[in-house]
C-alpha positions as CSV (number, residue, x, y, z in Angstrom):
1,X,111.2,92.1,62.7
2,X,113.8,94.2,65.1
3,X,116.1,92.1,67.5
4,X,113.8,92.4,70.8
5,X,116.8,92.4,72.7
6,X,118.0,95.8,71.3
7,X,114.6,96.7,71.8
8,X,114.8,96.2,75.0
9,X,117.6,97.7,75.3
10,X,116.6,101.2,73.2
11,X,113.8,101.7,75.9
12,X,116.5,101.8,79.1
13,X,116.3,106.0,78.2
14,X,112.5,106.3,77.9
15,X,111.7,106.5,81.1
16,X,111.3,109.6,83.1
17,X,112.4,109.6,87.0
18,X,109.4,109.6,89.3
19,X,109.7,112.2,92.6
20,X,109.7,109.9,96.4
21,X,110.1,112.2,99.4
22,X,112.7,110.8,101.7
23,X,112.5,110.6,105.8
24,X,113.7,114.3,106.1
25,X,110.9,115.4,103.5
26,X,113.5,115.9,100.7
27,X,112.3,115.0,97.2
28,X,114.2,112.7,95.8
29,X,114.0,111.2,91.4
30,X,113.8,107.4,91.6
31,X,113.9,105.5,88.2
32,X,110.8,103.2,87.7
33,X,111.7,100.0,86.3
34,X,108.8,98.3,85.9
35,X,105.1,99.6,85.5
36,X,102.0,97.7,85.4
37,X,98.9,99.2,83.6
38,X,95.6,98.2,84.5
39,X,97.2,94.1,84.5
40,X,94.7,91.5,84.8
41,X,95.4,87.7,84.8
42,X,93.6,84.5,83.9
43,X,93.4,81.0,84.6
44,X,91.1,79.3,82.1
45,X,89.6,82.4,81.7
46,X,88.6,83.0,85.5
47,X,90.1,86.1,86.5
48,X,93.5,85.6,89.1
49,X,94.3,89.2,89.7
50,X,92.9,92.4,88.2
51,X,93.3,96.1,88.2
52,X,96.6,95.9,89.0
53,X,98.7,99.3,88.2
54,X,101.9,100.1,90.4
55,X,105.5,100.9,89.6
56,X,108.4,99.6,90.8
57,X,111.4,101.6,91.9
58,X,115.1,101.5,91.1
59,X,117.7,99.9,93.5
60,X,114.4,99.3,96.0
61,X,113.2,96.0,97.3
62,X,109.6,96.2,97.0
63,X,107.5,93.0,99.2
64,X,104.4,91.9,98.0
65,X,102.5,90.9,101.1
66,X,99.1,89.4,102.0
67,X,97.1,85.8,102.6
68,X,97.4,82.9,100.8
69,X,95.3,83.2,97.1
70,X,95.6,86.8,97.1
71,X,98.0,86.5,93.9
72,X,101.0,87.3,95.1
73,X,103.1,84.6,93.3
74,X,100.6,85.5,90.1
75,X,101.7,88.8,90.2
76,X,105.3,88.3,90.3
77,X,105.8,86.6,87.8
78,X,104.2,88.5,85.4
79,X,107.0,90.9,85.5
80,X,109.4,88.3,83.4
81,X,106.3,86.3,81.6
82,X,107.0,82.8,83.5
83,X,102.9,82.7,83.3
84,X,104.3,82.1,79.8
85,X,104.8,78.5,80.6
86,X,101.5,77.9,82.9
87,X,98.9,76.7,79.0
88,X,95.4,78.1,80.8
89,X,97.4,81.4,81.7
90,X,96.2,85.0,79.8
91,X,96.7,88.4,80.4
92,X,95.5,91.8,79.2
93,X,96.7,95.4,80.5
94,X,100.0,96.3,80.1
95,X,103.8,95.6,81.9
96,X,106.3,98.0,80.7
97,X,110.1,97.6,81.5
98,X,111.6,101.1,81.3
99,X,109.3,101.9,79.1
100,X,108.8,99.0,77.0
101,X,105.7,96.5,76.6
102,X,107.2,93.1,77.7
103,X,104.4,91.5,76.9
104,X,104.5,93.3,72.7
105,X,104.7,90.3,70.1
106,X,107.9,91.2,68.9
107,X,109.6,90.8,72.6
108,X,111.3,87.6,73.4
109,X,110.3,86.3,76.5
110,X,114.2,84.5,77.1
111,X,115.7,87.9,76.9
112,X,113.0,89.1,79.7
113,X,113.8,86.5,81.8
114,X,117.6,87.1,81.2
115,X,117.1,91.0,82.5
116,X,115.0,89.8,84.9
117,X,115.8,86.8,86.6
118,X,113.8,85.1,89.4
119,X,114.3,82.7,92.9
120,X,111.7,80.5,93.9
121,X,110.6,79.4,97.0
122,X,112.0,76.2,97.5
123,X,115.9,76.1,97.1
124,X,116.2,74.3,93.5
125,X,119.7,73.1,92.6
126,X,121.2,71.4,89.3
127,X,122.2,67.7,90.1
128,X,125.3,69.4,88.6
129,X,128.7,70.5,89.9
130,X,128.1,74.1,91.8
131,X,130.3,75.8,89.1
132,X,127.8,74.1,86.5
133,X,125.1,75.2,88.4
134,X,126.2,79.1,88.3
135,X,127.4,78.6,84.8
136,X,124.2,77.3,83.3
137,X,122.2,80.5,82.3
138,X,125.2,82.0,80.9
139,X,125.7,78.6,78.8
140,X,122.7,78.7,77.5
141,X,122.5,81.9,76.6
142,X,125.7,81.5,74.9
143,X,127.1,84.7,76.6
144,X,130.6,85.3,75.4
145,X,132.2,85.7,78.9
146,X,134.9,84.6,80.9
147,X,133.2,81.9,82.7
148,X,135.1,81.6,85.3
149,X,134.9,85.6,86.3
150,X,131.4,85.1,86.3
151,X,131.2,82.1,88.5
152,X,133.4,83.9,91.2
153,X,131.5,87.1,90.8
154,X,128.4,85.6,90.9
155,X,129.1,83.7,94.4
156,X,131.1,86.4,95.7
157,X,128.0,88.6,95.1
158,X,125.8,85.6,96.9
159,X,128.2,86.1,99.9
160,X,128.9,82.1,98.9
161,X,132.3,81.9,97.6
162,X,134.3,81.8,100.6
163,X,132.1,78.8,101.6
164,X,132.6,76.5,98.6
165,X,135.6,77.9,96.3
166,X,137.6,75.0,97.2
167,X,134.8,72.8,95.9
168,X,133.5,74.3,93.2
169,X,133.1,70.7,90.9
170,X,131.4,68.8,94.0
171,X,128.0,68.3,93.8
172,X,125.6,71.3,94.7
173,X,122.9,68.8,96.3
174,X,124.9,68.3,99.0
175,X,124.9,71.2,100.1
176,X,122.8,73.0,103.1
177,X,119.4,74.5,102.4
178,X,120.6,78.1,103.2
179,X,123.3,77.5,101.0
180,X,121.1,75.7,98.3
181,X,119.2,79.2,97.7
182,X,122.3,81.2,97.8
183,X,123.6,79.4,95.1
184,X,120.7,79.9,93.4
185,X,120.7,83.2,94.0
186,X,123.9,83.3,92.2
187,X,122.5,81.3,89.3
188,X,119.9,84.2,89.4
189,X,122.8,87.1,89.1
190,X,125.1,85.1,86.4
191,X,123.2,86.3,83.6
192,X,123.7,90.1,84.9
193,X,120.0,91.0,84.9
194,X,118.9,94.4,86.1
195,X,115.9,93.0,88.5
196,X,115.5,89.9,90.6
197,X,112.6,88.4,91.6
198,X,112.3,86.7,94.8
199,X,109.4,84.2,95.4
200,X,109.3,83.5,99.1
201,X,113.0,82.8,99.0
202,X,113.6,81.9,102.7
203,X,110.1,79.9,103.6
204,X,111.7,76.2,103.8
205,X,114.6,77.8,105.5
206,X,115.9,78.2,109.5
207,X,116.4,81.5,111.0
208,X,119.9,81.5,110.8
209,X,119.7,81.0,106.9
210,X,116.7,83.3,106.7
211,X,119.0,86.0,108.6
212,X,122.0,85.4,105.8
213,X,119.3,85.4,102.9
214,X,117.9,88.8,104.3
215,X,121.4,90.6,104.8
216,X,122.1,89.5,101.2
217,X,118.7,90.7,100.0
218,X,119.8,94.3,101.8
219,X,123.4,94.1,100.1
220,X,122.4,93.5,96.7
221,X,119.6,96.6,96.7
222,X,122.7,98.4,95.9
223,X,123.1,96.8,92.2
224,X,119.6,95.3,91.8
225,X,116.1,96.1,92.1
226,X,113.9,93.3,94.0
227,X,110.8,92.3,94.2
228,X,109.9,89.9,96.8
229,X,106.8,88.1,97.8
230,X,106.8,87.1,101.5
231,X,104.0,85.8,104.2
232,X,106.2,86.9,106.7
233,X,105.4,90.6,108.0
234,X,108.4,91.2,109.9
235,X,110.4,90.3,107.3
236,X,108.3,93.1,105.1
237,X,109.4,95.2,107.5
238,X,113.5,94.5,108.1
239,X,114.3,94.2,104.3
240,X,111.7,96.4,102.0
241,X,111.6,99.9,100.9
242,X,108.1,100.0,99.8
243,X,105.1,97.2,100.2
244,X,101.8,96.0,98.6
245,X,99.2,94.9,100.1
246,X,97.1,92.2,98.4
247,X,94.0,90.8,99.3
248,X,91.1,88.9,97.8
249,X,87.8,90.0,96.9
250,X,84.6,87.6,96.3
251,X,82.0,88.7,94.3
252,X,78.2,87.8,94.3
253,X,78.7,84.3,92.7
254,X,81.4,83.4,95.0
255,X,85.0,84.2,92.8
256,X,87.9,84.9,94.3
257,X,89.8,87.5,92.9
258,X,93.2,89.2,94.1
259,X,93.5,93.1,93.9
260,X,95.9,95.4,95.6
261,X,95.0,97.0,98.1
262,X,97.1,99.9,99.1
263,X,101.2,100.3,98.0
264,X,103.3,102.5,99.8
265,X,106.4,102.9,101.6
266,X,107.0,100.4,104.2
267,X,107.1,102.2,107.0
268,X,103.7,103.7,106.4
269,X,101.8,100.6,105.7
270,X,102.9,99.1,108.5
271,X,102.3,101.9,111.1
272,X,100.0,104.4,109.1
273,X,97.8,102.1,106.4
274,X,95.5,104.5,104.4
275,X,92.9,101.3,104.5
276,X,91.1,99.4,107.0
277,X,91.9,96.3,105.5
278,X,95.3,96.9,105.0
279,X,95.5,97.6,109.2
280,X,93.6,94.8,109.8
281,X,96.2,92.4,108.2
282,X,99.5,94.2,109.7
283,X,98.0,93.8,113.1
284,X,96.7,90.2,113.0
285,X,93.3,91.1,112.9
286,X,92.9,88.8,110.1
287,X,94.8,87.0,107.8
């Protein structure tokens, strides 16, 4: 069997650029990163999500928006198989990463989550040191790397380091919520992966952190493509490039199914929505 990593790896070139058209009207390539074909999910064989196809862009922040049980969460997390670990999950249709099936027998699903690392929603610490915290993924992964360098690196690029390089072997629990996330955030970036998903990263947190967690969000677009699923429409609207809309459909025996329904660039699903459901959530008609 070939190494899945180098797999992996080989299909980086596979992809061809996609054409966006910028503010001014100028056609611009984007890489897609990630592509999902036809994806549906199961719990127990009841259907999650379904019909599911979009791509997601290079160095873009792409939200996931829409009410509670739409499968926003489900959907996210299918791009680095964390349904792995949920034992009544399934999925058919495809998610490719540049080109490769993530989801092929042969790929191993610690070298997904490596590339493509993920925050939850509530801030989730080690009851380690903060420089154990950071170091842990690389640890385990046995990366041969100067550890140190990629502590630093890895709260610099939080926008934490200033705030706790003097106590880098105290305990991260103590530490403030806002903080808390940031440091996982770094966690997140340690391992160097190419994507980083964000599940509701700043619900449990005040404004002030919220603000900090945003900026950062904007800062690392730069180096990182993001995906982010958020309830909080303004939010949408300050940090992403593009946005989906999911909702949830019930059928004639009452199931509840989440399906996308319109993805497009920010700005136009909030003030020019192709679909009357989509308007009706953006303005508070429902939700």
């Amino acid at each position: 069997m070939a190494d899945p990593s180098k797999q992996i790896t080989s299909a980086v070139v596979s992809v061809e650029p996609v054409a966006t058209t910028t503010s001014a009207g100028a056609s611009v390539a984007v890489d897609t990163v990630l592509r999902t074909n036809d994806v549906h999910v199961f719990y127990d064989g009841v259907p999650a999500i379904k019909n599911v196809s979009m791509d997601i862009q290079r160095n873009r922040i792409t939200a996931l928006i829409g009410p509670s049980g739409c499968g926003k969460s489900t959907l996210l997390r299918t791009f680095n198989r964390m349904n792995d670990l949920i034992p009544s999950a399934s999925m058919t249709g495809e998610v490719l990463y540049h080109g490769q099936d993530l989801y092929d027998p042969s790929v191993d699903p610690v070298e997904v989550r490596k590339r493509i690392g993920m925050v939850f929603q509530k801030p989730n610490p080690f009851p380690k040191s903060i420089y154990d915290n950071v170091a842990f993924g690389p640890r385990v992964l046995c990366m041969k790397v100067d550890m140190d360098e990629v502590v630093e690196r890895s709260l610099r690029h939080a926008v934490l380091w200033d705030e706790v390089k003097d106590r880098l072997k105290g305990s991260a629990v103590g530490m403030s919520g806002g903080q808390q996330q940031r440091l996982c955030i770094a966690r997140a970036l340690a391992t160097n992966p190419d994507v980083l998903l964000m599940d509701e990263p700043c619900s449990a947190l005040d404004p002030i952190a919220t603000g900090r967690i945003e900026d950062l969000m904007v800062r690392l677009r730069d180096e990182y493509t993001i995906v982010v699923v958020t309830h909080n429409m303004q939010q949408a609207t300050r940090v992403s490039d593009r946005t989906a809309f999911l909702t949830v459909e019930v059928d004639e025996h009452d199931q509840r199914t989440g399906v996308v329904v319109e993805y497009d660039d920010t700005a136009k699903i909030f003030s020019q929505p192709g679909d009357p459901r989509t308007e009706e959530y953006v303005t508070g008609r429902i939700g």
